[in-house]
N, C-alpha and C positions, 0 to 999 in steps of 0.2 A: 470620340467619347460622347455619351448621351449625362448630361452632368445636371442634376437637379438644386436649383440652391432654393434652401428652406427655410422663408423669414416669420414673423408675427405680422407685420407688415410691411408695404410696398406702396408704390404710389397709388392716388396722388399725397400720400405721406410722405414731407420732406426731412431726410436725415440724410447722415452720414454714411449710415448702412445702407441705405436708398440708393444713392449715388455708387456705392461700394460695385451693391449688385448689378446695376445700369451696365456703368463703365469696363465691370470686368466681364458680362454677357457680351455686350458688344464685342471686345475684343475678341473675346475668346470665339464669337459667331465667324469674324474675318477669318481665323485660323482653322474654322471648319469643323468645330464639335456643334454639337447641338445641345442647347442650352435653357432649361425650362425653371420658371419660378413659381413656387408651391407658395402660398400663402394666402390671408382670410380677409372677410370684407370687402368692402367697396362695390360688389356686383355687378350696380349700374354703372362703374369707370368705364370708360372704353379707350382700352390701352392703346398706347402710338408703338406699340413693338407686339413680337408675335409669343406665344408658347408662355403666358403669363396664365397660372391654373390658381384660380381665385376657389376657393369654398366658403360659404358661408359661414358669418360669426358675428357674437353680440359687444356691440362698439361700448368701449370703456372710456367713457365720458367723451373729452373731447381730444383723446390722447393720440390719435388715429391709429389705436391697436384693437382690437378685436379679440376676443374670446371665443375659443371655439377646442373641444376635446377630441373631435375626429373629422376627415377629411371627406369632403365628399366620396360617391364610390368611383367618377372617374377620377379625380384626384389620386384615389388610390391603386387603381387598375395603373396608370401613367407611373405613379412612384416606382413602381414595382419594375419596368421596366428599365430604369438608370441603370448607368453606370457605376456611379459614385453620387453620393450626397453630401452637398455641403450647405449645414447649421450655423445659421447666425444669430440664433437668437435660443437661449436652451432651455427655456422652461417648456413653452406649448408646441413651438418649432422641433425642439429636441426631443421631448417626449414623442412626437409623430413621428420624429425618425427611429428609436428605439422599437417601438411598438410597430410601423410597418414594413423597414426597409432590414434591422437587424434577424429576424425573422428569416430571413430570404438572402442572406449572405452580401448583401449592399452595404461597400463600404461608407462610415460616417467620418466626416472631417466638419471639427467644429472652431469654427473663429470666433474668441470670445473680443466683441469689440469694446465693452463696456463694462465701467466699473458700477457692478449690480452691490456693492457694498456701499457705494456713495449713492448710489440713481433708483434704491427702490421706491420713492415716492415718486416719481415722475414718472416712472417704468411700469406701475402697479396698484396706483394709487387707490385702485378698490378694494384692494387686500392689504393697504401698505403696512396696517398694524402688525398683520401677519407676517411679513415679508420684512426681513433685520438681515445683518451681518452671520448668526446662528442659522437660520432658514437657508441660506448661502454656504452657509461654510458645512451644513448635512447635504446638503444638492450637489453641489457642483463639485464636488469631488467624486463623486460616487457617476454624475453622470459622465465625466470626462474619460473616468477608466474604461464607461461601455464607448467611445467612439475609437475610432481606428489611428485618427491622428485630431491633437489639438492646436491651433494656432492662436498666435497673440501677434500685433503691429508693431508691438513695441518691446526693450528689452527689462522697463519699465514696468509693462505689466504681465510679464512675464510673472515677475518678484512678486508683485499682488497675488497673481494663482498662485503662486507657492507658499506664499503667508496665510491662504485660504483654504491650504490643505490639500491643491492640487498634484499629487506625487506621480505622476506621468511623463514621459516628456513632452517639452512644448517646443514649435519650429517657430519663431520669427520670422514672417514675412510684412513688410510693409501694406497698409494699404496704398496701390497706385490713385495716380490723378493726368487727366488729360492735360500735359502742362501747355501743349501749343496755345490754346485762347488765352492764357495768362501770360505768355509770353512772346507774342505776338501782337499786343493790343497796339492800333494805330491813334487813340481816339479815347480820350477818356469825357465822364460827364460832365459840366461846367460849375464851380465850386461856387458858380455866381447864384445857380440855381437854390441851393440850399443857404441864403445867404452871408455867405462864407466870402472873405476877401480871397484874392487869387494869393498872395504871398502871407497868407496863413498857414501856420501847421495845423495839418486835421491829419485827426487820428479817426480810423475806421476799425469798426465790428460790423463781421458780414455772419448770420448765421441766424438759427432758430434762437428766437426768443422766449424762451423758455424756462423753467425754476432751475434748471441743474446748468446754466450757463452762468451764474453767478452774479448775473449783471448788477444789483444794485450794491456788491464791493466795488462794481467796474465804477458807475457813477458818481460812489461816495470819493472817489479818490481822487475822480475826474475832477469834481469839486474841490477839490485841495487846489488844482493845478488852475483851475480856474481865477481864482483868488492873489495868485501870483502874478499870472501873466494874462494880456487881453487879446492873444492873437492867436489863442489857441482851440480848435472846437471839435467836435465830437461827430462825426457820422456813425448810424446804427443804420445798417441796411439789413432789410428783412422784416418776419413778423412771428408773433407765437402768442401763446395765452397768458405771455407777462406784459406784455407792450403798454395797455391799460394803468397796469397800476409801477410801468417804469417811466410814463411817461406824466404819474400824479408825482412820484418823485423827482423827476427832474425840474418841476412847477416847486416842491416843496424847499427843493435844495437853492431854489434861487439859479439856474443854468441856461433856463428857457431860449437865449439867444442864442446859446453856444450846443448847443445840440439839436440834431435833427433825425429824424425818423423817416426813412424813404419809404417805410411798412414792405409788403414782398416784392419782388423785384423778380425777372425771369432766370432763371437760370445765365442763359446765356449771355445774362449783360453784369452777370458778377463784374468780370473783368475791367471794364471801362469805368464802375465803381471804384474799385479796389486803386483804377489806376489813378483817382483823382486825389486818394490819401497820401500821407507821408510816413504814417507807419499802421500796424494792423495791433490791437488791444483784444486781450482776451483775459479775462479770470476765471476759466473754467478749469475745475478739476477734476471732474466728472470722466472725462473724454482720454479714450486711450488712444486713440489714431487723429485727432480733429484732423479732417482734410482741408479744411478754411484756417489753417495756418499753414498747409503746404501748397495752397493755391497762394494766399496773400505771400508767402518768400518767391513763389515762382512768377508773380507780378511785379519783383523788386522791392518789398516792403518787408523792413524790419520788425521783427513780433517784440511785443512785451505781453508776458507771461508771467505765470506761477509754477515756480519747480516743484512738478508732480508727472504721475507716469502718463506717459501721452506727451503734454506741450514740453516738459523738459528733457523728453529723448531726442526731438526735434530740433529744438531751439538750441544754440549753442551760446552759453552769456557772451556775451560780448563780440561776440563775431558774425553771428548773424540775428542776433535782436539783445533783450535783457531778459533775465530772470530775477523773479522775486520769489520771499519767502509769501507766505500764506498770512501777511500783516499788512493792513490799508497803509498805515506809515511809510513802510518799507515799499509797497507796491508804489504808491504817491510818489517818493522818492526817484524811484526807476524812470516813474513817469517823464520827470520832470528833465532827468537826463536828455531822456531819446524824444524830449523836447527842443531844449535849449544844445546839444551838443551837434551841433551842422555838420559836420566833417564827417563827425565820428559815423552818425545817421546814415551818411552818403555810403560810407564805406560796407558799411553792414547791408546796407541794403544789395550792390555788390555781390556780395557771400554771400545772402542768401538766394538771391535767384539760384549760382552755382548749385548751392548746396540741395535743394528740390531738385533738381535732375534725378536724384537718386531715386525719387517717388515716380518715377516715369511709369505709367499704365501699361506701356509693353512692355518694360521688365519683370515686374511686378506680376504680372498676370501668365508673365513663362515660367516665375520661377512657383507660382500657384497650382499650373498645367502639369511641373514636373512631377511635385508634391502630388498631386492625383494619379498619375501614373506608377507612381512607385506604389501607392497604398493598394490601389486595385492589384497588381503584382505580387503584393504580399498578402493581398484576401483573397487568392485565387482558388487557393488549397482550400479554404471554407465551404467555396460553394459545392463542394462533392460531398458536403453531409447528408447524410441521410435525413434529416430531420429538415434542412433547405431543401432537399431535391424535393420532398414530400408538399411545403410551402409551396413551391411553383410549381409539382404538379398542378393543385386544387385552385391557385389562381388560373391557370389556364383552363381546367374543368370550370369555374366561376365566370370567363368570358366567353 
């Protein structure tokens, strides 16, 4: 299959979706489709991988998205020749598929990875007045009937498109994760480095640093637990455009010793981070698949979370991390558990390695393969229209 996936952005923009498209290109490259990504900005990058089709676009602050309303003309010549296209992102990604691949009988398969009812300032910050829960719930329903098939990660947010009006059906696939580096690590980083005693509990956040990962609920609580006990601290690995002013809080909350900021860190050495904590912390609610809570259980660490769609499809209370409600109290509380409860900690950490297996990137990505096969099979009968055959006449008169 010649399979297009069409983002707003791509590296060196680091997200979840980033990684998404990475890890499921790669794979899918080993099994012998070919495998191209459509998206804007960056120009001057020079990618470590091949068939990355950049068009230019104008950069929205410092969000590493790009605006742009049409594709270059190779970009579009290329589109045109897929197999299938798959949309991760649906407003400018979507609309380019719309406007040049439905035209011409190219099937659309769109992964909605994010909750755009929670994430439009972070997502859109230049339009965010414009951009509400209303603006969403006219879009995206209307855009998901024109694609062929739609996916969600989670069963979670599944339930959100459908409280947003989406009346289609939606397939459930996970997003995968390379679990071998996280589970395989021989060597983790030295807890002495970040002055951290060896027989302390530290709790880590490994992830963009950013508004919609909630971090100063993360901190405020962190602080509660601080006050209790002295042998407890904080790693934040990573970096974003909040670090600045999470790191005037953690000065104002009084934490300064018990927290540490590694700022970005390589990809590659997540792992040996992740392996020096004793449990992984997250208050994000934004996030419908985070893959840094299924990397952090496939390194053996138990998550505390907030039951919402995404980490609490994931997370199972008590067995392989805890859940809270959406209250610092309550969240504090939990904290304080999957502090002081040793055994319990031990155990769960246990189940969740187990239970990440399930996120295996070559499951994950055959059971995606099968999904594109079946849809092109049932968009077959389209492309004998008259009004596509006419479409790909005039692009091949236009090359």
């Amino acid at each position: 299959m010649r399979i297009g996936l069409m983002a707003d952005a791509y590296k060196p923009h680091i997200s979840g979706i980033t990684n998404f498209m990475a890890l499921n290109k790669q794979v899918m490259e080993k099994l012998g489709h070919e495998v191209f990504i459509f998206t804007f900005g960056e120009m001057d990058y020079i990618d470590d991988e091949v068939n990355v089709i950049r068009s230019p676009g104008l950069p929205l602050i410092d969000t590493g998205y790009y605006l742009n309303f049409s594709y270059s003309r190779e970009a579009r010549k290329l589109l045109h020749t897929m197999d299938i296209v798959h949309v991760q992102h649906p407003f400018l990604s979507g609309s380019m598929a719309l406007r040049y691949c439905r035209p011409r009988g190219i099937p659309i398969i769109f992964t909605n990875h994010t909750r755009y009812d929670l994430y439009a300032q972070a997502y859109l910050p230049v339009i965010a007045d414009f951009v509400g829960e209303t603006m969403i719930q006219a879009f995206l329903p209307s855009f998901c009937r024109a694609c062929d098939l739609v996916v969600t990660p989670s069963l979670g947010m599944r339930q959100v498109l459908i409280s947003l009006g989406v009346d289609v059906p939606i397939e459930v696939i996970p997003n995968g994760v390379d679990l071998t580096p996280f589970q395989k690590i021989t060597e983790s980083v030295k807890r002495t480095e970040f002055g951290f005693k060896s027989d302390d509990v530290v709790l880590i956040y490994a992830g963009r640093l950013g508004p919609e990962k909630n971090l100063p609920y993360l901190l405020r609580a962190f602080a509660g637990v601080v006050e209790a006990f002295d042998h407890v601290n904080l790693l934040i690995v990573g970096d974003g455009p909040e670090r600045d002013n999470l790191q005037d809080q953690v000065k104002h909350l009084g934490i300064g010793s018990r927290v540490h900021f590694t700022g970005m860190v390589p990809y590659e050495d997540i792992p040996r981070y992740l392996m020096a904590g004793d449990a992984f912390v997250t208050a994000s609610v934004s996030e419908v698949h985070p893959l840094s809570v299924i990397e952090a259980m496939a390194a053996s660490l138990p998550v505390l979370g907030i039951t919402s769609p995404g980490v609490g499809d994931i997370v199972r209370d008590g067995d392989t991390g805890l859940l809270s409600s959406e209250d610092v109290a309550a969240f504090t509380a939990k904290m304080v558990k999957i502090v002081t409860e040793h055994d319990r900690r031990a155990q769960m950490s246990v189940n969740a390695r187990k239970a990440a297996e399930v996120y295996d990137i070559q499951r994950t990505t055959r059971n995606l393969l099968d999904c594109y096969s079946r849809v092109i099979d049932q968009s077959a009968s389209r492309k004998r229209g008259v009004r596509i055959k006419i479409a790909r006449f005039f692009d091949k008169w236009r090359s």
